[in-house]
N, C-alpha and C positions, 0 to 999 in steps of 0.2 A: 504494500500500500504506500503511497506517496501520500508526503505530509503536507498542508498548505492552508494559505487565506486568503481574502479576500484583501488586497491593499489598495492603498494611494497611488495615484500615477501623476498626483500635481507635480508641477514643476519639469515633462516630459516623460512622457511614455517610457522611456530606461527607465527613471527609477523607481516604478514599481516592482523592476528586478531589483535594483539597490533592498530596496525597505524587503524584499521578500528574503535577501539572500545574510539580513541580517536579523529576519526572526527564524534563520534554522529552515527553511522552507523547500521542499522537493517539487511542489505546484504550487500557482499562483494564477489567483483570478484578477481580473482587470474591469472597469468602466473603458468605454473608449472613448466617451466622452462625457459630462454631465451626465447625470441620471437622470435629473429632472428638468432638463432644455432641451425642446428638439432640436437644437443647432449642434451640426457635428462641430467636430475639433478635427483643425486643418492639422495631422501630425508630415512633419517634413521627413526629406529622405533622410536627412540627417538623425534624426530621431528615432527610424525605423531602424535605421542601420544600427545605431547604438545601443539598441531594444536588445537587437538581433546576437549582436556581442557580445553585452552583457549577460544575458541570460544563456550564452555557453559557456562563460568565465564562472556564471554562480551553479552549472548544474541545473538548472532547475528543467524538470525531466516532462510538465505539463502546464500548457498555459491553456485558461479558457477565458473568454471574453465575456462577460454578463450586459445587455441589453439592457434598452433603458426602462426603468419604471413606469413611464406613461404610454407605452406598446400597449394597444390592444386591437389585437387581430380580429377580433371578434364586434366589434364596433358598429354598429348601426349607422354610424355618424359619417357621412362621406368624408370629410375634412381628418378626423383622428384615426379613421380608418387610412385614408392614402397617407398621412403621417408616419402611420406606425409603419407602413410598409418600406416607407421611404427609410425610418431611422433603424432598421433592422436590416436594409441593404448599406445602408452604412458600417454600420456593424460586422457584416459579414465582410464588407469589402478590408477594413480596416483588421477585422484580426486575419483575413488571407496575405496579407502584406507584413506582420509583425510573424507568422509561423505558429498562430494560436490553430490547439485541436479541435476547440469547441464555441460555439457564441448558443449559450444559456438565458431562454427567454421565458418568461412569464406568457400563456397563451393569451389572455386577457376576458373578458366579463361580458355575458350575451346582454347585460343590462338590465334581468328580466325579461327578456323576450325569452327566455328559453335557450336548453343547448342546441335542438337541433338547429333554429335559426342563428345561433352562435357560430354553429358548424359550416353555415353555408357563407357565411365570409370569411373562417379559417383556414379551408380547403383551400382555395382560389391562393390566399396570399401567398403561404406556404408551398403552393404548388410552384409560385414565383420565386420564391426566397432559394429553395433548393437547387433551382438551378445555378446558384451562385456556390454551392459547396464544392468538395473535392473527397479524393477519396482522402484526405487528410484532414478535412473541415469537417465538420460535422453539426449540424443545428439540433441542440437538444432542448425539449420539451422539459422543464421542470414542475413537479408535483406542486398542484395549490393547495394554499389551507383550509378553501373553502365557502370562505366569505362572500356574503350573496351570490352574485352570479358569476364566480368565476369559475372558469373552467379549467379542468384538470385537476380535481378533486379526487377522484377515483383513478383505479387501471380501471374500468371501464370508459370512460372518458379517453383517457391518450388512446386506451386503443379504437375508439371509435374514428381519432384522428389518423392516427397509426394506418388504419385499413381502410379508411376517404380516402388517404394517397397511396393507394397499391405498396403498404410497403416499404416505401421508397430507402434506398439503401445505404441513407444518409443523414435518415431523424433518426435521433438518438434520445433518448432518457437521461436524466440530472434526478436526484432520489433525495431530497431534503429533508432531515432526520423532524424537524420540530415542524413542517406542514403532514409529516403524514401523523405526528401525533395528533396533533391539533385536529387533522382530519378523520381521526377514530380508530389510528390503526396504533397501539400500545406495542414501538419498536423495543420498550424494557420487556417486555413477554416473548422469548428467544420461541416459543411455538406458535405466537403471535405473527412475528415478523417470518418468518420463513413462512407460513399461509400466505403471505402477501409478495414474497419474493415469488412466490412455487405459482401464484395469480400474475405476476409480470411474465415470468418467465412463458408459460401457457400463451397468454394471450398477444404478448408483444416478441418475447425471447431478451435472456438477459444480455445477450452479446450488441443490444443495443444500450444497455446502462452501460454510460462512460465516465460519471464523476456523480462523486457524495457533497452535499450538501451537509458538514455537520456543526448542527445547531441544536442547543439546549433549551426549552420553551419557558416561558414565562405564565403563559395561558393555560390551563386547564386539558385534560383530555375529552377530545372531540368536541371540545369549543369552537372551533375555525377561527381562530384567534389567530395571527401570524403575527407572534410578540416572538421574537430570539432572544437568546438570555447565553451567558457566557457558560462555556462548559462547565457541569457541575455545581453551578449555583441555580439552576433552574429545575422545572418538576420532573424531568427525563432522569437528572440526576448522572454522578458517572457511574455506576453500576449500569443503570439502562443504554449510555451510551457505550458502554464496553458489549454488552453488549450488540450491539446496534454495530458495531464494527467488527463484532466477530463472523458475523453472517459470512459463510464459506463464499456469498457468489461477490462478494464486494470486495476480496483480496488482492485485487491486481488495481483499483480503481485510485484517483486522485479523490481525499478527503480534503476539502477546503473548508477554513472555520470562516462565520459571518457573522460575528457575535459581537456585543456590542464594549466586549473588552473592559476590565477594569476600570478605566478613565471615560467612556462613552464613545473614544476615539477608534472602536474596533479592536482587531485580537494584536496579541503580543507576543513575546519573542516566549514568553514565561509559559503565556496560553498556547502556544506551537507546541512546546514543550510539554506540557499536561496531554496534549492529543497522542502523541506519543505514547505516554504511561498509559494512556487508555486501550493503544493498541498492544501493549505490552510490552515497548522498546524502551 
């Protein structure tokens, strides 16, 4: 298992390697730009090259890129609809140029109308966005917490996405330890969490999950709360999330922490280190 977080990349796209390669980090997640603006960030050759450098100088063995928070594919809205489409071909364009394996997106919220009508503006986008992958990129679909109408709550859900696109050989899974508790699925119950692995596996295959999301909740089980809380001070707890990392099918996958870190400024060199002891190193 590769070790990692989610970091900073103010100041240039490198040094999100810098900061990653000095909390101890084997993978590392990125913004490619704002989370909360849909204006990309102009990153220069200069910039990309130095990405590119640095991060064979620190090792670091996975990078995945995270889409912006205001993506919603699912959008009724012509305007945040062509939006989101536009800021997720951003995304895609920007981690094929740095050498990222993955751009990790939130599906987004049918608004109330419902999934199916959710479905029929997710398909179409994604049917767009994938053509922009490779067999080295890959767009993965991350589990939601659940809250009103978001989508991706359930494996039934991604796989309804999963099978609108025949398939396709190039969406992938992102498995976030505190939305699937939030979402009712108790990854501290090791009989628990393998029912829901043995339910991805069946309906999607796990050779499409390519990165963990681990995060300790704040919110209750099966609340649909999507509060993170720092490993081990939250209701997951580390006995759950040792669990949660022992799962046989999750040993080869990059774990990235998104937690909001001792100081509110996200995880630390200390918290990389506790992920570790959880995986047993």
């Amino acid at each position: 298992m590769l070790f990692g977080a989610h970091v900073s990349s103010a100041g240039g796209i490198w040094q999100a390697i810098d900061r990653a390669e000095a909390m101890g980090c084997d993978a590392v997640q990125v913004f490619t730009q704002s989370p909360r603006m849909w204006r990309p960030t102009d990153h220069t050759p200069e910039a990309v090259a130095r990405f590119r450098e640095r991060r064979e100088e620190a090792e670091i063995k996975s990078v995945v890129c995270h889409a912006l928070y205001l993506v919603n594919l699912a959008s009724p809205d012509p305007e945040i609809y062509g939006k989101s489409i536009a800021a997720m071909r951003a995304s895609l364009e920007v981690a094929d140029t740095i050498g990222a394996e993955g751009v990790i997106f939130h599906v987004g919220s049918h608004l109330g109308a419902g999934f199916e009508a959710g479905l029929e503006h997710v398909v179409p986008a994604l049917r767009e966005l994938l053509e922009l992958t490779t067999d080295d990129l890959w767009l993965l679909m991350e589990n939601s917490a659940g809250a009103g109408g978001t989508i991706g709550r359930s494996t039934d859900e991604l796989a309804a996405i999963h099978d609108a696109l025949d398939h396709h050989p190039r969406l992938g899974l992102c498995l976030d330890s505190c939305h699937l508790y939030v979402s009712g699925v108790d990854v501290a119950d090791k009989v628990i969490l393998d029912a829901a692995v043995a339910e991805i596996d069946d309906r999607i295959g796990l050779d499409r999950l390519r990165c963990l999301h681990v995060n300790d909740s704040k919110a209750p089980l099966g609340s649909n709360l999507d509060r993170h809380e720092t490993t081990g001070a939250g209701l997951i707890g580390d006995e759950g999330l040792r669990t949660f990392l022992a799962q046989p099918a999750f040993q080869e996958l990059p774990a990235i922490l998104e937690t909001p870190g001792p100081d509110g400024h996200g995880p630390d060199v200390a918290e990389v280190a506790h992920l570790r002891t959880l995986f047993g190193r």
